[in-house]
C-alpha positions in Angstrom: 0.0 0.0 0.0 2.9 2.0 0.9 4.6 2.0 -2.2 1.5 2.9 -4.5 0.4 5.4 -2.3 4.2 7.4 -2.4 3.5 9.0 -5.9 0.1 10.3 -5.0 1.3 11.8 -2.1 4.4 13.2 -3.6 2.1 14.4 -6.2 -0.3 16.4 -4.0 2.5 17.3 -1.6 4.0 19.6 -5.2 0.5 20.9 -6.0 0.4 24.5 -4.7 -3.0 25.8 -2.7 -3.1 28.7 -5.6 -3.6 25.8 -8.0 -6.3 24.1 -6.1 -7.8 27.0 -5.9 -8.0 27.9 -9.5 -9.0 24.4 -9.8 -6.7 23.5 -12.4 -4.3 20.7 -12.6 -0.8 21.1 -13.2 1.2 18.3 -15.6 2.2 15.8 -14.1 5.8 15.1 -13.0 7.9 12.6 -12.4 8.3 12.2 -8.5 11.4 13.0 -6.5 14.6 11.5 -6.7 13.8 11.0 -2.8 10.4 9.4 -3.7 11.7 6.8 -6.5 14.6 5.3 -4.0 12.0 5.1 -1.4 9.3 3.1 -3.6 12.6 1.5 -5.5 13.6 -0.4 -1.7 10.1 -0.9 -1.0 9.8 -3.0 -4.3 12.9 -4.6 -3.4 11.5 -5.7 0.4 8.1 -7.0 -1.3 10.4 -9.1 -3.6 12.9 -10.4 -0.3 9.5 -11.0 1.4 8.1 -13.6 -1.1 11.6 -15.2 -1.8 12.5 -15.3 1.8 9.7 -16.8 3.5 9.4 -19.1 0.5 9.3 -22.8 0.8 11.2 -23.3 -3.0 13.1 -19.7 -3.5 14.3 -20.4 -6.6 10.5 -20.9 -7.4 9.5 -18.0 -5.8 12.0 -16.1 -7.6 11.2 -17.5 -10.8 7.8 -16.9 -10.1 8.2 -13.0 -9.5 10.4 -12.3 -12.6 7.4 -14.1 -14.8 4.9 -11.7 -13.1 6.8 -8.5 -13.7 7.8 -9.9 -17.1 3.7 -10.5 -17.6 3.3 -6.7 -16.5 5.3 -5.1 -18.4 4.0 -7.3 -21.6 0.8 -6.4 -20.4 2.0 -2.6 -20.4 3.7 -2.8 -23.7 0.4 -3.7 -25.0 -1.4 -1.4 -23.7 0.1 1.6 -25.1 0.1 -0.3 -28.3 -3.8 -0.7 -28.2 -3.7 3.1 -27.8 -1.4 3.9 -31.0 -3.1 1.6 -32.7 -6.3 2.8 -31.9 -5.4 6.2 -32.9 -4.5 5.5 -35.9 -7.4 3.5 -37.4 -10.0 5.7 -39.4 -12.5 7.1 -37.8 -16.1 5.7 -38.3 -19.0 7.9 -39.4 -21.3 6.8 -36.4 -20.8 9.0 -34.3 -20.9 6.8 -31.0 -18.9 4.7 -32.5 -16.3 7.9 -33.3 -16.6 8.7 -29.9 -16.4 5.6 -28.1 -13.1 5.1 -30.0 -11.8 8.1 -29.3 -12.2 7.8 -25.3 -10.0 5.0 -25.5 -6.6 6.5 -26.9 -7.5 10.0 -25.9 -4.5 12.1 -23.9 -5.8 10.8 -20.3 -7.0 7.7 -21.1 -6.4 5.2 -19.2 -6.4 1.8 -21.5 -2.9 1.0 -20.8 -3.4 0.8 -17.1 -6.8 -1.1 -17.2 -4.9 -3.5 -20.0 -2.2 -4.3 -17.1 -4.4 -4.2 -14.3 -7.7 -6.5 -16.1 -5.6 -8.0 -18.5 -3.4 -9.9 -15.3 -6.8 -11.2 -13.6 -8.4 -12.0 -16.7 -5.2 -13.6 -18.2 -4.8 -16.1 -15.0 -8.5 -17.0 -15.1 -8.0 -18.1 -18.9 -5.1 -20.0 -17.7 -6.4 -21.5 -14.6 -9.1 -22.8 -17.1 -6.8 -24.3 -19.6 -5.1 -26.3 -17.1 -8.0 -27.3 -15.1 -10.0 -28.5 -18.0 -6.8 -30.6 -19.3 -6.3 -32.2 -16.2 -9.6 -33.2 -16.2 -9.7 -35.0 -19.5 -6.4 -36.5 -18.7 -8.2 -37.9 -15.3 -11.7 -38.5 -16.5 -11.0 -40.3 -20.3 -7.1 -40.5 -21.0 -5.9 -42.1 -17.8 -8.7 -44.4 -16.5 -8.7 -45.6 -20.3 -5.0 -46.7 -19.7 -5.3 -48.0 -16.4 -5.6 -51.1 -14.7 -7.9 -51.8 -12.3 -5.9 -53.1 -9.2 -2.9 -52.6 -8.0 -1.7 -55.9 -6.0 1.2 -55.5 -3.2 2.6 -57.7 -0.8 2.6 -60.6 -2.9 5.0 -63.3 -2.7 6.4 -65.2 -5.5 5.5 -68.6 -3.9 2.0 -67.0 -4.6 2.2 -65.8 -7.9 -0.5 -68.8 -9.5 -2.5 -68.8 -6.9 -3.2 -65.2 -6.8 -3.7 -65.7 -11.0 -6.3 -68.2 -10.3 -7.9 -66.0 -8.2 -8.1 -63.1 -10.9 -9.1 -65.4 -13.6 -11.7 -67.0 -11.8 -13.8 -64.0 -11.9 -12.3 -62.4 -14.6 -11.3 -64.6 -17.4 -10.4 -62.3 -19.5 -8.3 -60.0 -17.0 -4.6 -59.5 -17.9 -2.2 -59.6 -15.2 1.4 -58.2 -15.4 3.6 -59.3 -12.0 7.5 -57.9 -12.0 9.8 -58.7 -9.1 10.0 -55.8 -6.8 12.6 -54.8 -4.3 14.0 -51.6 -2.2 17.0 -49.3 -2.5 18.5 -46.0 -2.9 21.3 -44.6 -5.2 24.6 -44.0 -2.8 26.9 -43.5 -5.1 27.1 -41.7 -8.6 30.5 -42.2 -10.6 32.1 -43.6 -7.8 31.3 -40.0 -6.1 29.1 -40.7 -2.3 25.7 -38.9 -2.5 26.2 -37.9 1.1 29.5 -36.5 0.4 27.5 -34.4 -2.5 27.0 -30.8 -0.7 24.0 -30.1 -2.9 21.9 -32.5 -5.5 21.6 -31.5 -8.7 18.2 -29.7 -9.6 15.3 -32.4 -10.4 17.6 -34.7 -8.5 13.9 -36.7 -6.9 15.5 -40.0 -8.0 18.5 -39.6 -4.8 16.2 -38.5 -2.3 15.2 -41.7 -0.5 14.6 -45.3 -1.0 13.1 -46.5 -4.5 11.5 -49.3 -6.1 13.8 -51.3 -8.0 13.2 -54.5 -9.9 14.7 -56.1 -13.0 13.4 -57.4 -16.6 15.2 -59.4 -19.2 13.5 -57.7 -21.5 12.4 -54.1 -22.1 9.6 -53.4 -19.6 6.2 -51.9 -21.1 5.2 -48.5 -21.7 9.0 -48.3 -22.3 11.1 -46.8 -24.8 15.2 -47.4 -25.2 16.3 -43.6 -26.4 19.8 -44.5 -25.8 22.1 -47.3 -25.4 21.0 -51.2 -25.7 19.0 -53.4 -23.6 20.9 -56.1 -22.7 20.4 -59.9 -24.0 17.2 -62.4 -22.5 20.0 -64.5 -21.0 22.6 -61.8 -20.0 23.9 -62.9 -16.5 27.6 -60.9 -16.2 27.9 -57.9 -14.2 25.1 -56.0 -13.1 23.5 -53.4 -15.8 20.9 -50.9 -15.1 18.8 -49.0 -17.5 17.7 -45.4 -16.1 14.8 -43.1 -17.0 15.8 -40.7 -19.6 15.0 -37.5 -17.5 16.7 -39.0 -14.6 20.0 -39.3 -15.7 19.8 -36.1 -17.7 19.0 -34.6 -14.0 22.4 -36.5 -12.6 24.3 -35.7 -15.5 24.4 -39.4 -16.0 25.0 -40.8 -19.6 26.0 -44.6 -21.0 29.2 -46.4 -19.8 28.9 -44.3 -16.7 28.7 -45.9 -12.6 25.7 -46.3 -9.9 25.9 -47.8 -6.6 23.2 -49.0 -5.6 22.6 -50.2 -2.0 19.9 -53.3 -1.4 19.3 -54.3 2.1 22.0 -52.7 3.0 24.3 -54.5 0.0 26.2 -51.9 -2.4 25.6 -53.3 -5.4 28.1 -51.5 -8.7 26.2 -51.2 -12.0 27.3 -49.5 -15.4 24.5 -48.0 -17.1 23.9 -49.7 -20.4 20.3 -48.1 -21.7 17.8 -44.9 -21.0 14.3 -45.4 -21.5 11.3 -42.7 -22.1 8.7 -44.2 -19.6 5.1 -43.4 -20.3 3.6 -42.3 -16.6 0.4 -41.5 -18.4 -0.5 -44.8 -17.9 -0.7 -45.9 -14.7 1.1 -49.1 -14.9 3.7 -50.3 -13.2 6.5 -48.0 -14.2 10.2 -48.1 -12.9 12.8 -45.7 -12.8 15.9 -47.9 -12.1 15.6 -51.5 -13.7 18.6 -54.2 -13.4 19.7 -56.6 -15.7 18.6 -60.4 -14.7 21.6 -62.3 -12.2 23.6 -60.9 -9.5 20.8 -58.8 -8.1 18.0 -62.3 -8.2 19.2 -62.9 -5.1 18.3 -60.6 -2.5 15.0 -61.1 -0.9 11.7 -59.6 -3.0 8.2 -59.8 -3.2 6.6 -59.3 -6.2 4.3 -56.2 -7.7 1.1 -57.2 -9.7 -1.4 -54.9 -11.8 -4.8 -56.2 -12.7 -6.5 -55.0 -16.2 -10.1 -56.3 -16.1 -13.5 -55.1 -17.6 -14.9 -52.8 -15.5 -17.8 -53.9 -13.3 -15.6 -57.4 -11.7 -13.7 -54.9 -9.3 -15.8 -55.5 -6.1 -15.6 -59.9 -6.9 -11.9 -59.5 -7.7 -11.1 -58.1 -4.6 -13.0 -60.2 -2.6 -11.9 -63.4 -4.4 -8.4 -62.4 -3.8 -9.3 -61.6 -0.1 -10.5 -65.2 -0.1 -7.5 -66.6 -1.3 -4.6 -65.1 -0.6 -5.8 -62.6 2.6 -2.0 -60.8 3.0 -2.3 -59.6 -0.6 -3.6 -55.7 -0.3 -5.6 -54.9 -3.7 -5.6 -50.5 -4.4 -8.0 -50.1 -6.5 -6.5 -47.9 -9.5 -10.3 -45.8 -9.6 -9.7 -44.3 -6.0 -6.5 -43.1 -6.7 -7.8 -41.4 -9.6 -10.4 -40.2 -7.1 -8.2 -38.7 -4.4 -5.8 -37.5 -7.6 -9.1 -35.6 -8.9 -10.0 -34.5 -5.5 -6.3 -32.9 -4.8 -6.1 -31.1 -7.9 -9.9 -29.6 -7.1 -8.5 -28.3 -3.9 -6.0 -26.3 -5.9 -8.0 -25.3 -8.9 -10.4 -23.5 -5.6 -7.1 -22.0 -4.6 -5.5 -20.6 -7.6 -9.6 -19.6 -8.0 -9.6 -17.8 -5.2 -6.0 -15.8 -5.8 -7.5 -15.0 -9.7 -10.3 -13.4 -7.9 -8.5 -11.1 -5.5 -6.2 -10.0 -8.8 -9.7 -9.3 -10.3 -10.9 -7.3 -7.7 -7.8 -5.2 -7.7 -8.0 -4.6 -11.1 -11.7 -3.3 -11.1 -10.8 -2.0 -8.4 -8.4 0.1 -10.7 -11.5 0.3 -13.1 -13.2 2.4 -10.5 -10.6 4.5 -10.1 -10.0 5.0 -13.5 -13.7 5.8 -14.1 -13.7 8.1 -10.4 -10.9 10.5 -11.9 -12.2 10.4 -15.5 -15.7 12.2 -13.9 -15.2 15.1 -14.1 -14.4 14.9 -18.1 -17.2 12.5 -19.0 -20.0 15.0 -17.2 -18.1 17.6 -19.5 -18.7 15.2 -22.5 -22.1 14.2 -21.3 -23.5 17.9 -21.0 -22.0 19.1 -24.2 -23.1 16.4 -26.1 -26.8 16.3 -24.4 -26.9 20.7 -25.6 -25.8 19.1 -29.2 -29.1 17.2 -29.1 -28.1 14.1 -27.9 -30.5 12.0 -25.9 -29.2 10.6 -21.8 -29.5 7.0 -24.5 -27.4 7.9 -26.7 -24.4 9.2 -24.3 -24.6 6.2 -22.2 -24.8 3.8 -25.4 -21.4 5.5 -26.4 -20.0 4.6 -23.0 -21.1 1.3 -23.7 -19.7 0.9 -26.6 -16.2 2.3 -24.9 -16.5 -0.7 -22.5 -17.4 -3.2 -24.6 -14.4 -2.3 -27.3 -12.1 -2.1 -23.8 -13.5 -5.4 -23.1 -12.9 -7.2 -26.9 -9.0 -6.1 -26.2 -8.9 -7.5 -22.9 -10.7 -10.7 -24.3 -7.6 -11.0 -26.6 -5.1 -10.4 -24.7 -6.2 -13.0 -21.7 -6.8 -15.6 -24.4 -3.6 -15.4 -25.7 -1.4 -14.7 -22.9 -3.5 -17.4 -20.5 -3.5 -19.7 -23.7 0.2 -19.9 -24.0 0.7 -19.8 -20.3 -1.7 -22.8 -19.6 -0.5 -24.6 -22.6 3.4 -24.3 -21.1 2.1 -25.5 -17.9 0.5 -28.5 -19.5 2.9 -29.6 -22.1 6.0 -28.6 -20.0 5.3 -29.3 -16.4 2.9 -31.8 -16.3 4.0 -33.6 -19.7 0.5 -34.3 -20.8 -1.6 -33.9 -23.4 -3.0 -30.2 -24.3 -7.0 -30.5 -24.4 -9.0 -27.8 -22.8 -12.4 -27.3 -23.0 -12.9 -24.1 -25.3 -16.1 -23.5 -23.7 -16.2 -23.9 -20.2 -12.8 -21.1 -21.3 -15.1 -18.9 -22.8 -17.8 -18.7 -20.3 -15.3 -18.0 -18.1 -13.8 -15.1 -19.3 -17.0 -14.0 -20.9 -18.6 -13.5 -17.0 -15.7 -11.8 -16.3 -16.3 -9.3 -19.5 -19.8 -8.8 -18.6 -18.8 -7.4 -15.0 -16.4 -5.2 -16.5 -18.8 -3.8 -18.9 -21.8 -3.7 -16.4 -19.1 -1.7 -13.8 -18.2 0.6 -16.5 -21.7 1.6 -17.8 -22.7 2.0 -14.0 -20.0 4.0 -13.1 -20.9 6.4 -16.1 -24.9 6.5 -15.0 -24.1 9.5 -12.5 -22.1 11.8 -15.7 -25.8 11.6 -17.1 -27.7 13.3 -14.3 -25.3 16.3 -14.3 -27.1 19.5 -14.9 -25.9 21.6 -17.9 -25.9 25.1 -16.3 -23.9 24.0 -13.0 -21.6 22.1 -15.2 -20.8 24.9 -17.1 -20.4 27.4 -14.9 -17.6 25.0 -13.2 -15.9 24.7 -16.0 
């Protein structure tokens, strides 16, 4: 509040009472030199706040570069809508003339409602980009893809018997079981992670114990990108094939070291392949996977997944139950569920931050319309002495708004577009489908309060008598 408020006060601190008394209004000035390097380490202690007290800073600080980066693009085209604007031809209706006029007049304030609209407006289109992706990809991509169980705790001694259980009430259910063991990366290139002083950046794979297992044959949903899989019946020193992104996060490449610890075991491995997993999926997925042999030996149990037909889940489980009762069955749907219901939680937040950056900005709108009163009862009075009627002046204003709101319909289309498809495509890796309309009829609600505030805000400029009017000017 502080720092906004310093240039209005330094403003009306300059403004001599003989020029308030002659009610006129000097140019404005820059402020003082004072002024600027008091609002310049303000800006710098709202910047220290959010980085400081932040959980990620280098998030935080990315964060508040791309929102004064948005601003000033915002700004930027803002006073290009006003050159722009000024340069077209004029119509020959003249509400139409006049409408366009208002908006790249000297005064006008387009620019600023561009930066302070267009930010809101922007994250709304964006919030309903990714929110309507997300959905699809948890409504029709992913449950598509899934399986229907996920089986844990299964021993290997059990393996048929827990197939005969599926099978029995789902004959046609596909099951895909993969050994399955614990351990955690200790060493990269014969370099201790605990002697590291910082992991590398997207380092996820070092931080704790994963699950390992081993294939003799290139796992599913998996694609080698680089090296070769070893042979079926490969049984020399241990290999292991990494997840592309992964190593590129360790700086890890082919020919290059891991140690590996298993129950407390280190077990040496040269990576011999990357793969490009597909997480989309849900199946059972694998970041570090061994060659056959050496690592056979230590103790494992044994991971299942269960594609059925839907409708068999409820007499799978129990079957299973039956059967084999220290099995636990996750059913793949209530993860999707609890996914769904997570990502709801924080669609309602980022809902609620668009809002308050709304309300600032017609908060903004207000003001803009407050200290352009005096000018529109001006217009209004002149215009109404021409012969036009109270409907006429305020279907100009309208017309005003609704051109103001076309631009910012525009400009939060395309920058919330390109921001919600980065998020999409480049943080969540998924496919880029948003539902158009459930985007527009976001952004149109939001239009329709901004043109309802503005042709409000312009009823009082109507009921201004001519005479006093006049006689103030």
């Amino acid at each position: 509040a502080l720092l906004f408020a310093l240039p209005a006060l330094a403003r009306a601190r300059a403004i001599p009472a003989a020029t308030l008394l002659r009610d006129a209004v000097s140019p404005q000035r820059w402020p003082p030199v004072t002024v600027i390097a008091a609002m310049t380490g303000l800006l710098a202690a709202l910047v220290a706040l959010a980085v400081l007290t932040a959980s990620d800073r280098a998030l935080a600080l990315g964060f508040v570069g791309a929102v004064a980066g948005l601003i000033v693009l915002l700004w930027l085209i803002g006073i290009a809508t006003r050159v722009l604007l000024a340069r077209l031809p004029s119509p020959r209706a003249p509400l139409f003339r006049l409408a366009l006029a208002n908006l790249h007049r000297p005064g006008a304030q387009t620019d600023r409602l561009v930066v302070a609209l267009g930010l809101g407006f922007s994250l709304f289109v964006a919030l309903a980009v990714i929110d309507t992706s997300l959905s699809a990809e948890l409504t029709n991509t992913a449950p598509a893809k899934a399986p229907r169980f996920f089986a844990i705790d299964l021993q290997p001694d059990d393996a048929a018997s827990f197939r005969r259980a599926v099978t029995a009430t789902a004959p046609d259910a596909r099951i895909e079981a993969v050994p399955s063991l614990r351990g955690s990366i200790v060493a990269l290139k014969g370099v201790r992670v605990a002697d590291m002083k910082t992991l590398p950046e997207g380092a996820w794979v070092l931080r704790g114990d994963r699950t390992l297992t081993w294939s003799a044959g290139v796992p599913p949903r998996n694609d080698v990108v680089a090296g070769r899989w070893w042979s079926a019946d490969y049984r020399g020193p241990p290999l292991v094939s990494l997840e592309d992104r992964a190593a590129q996060a360790l700086g890890l490449k082919i020919g290059d070291q891991i140690t590996v610890s298993v129950l407390g075991v280190d077990v040496p491995a040269r990576i011999a392949a990357l793969r490009r997993i597909d997480w989309g999926g849900l199946g059972l997925n694998f970041a570090i996977v061994f060659s056959p042999g050496y690592i056979e030996e230590a103790p494992h149990s044994l991971l299942a997944s269960v594609y059925a037909p839907p409708g068999r889940d409820s007499a799978i489980a129990r079957r299973v139950a039956d059967a084999l009762p220290s099995v636990t069955m996750i059913r793949v749907g209530d993860v999707i569920g609890q996914i769904g219901a997570v990502l709801s939680q924080v669609a309602i937040a980022i809902r609620v931050a668009a809002l308050v950056t709304v309300a600032a900005g017609i908060v903004v709108l207000i003001g803009a319309i407050a200290a352009a009163e005096r000018t529109r009862r001006y217009d209004a009075v002149v215009l109404k002495l021409l012969g036009a009627t109270a409907r006429q002046v305020l279907a100009a204003q309208a017309i005003e708004y609704l051109l103001l709101s076309i631009i910012l319909a525009i400009v939060a289309l395309i920058v919330g577009g390109v921001a919600g498809w980065y998020v999409v495509i480049g943080v969540f890796d998924l496919g880029f489908a948003p539902d158009w309309r459930v985007v527009t009829m976001t952004l149109t609600v939001a239009l329709v309060a901004t043109l309802g505030i503005g042709v409000f805000g312009s009823l009082p400029a109507l009921r201004a008598r001519p005479a006093e009017t006049l006689r103030a000017s």
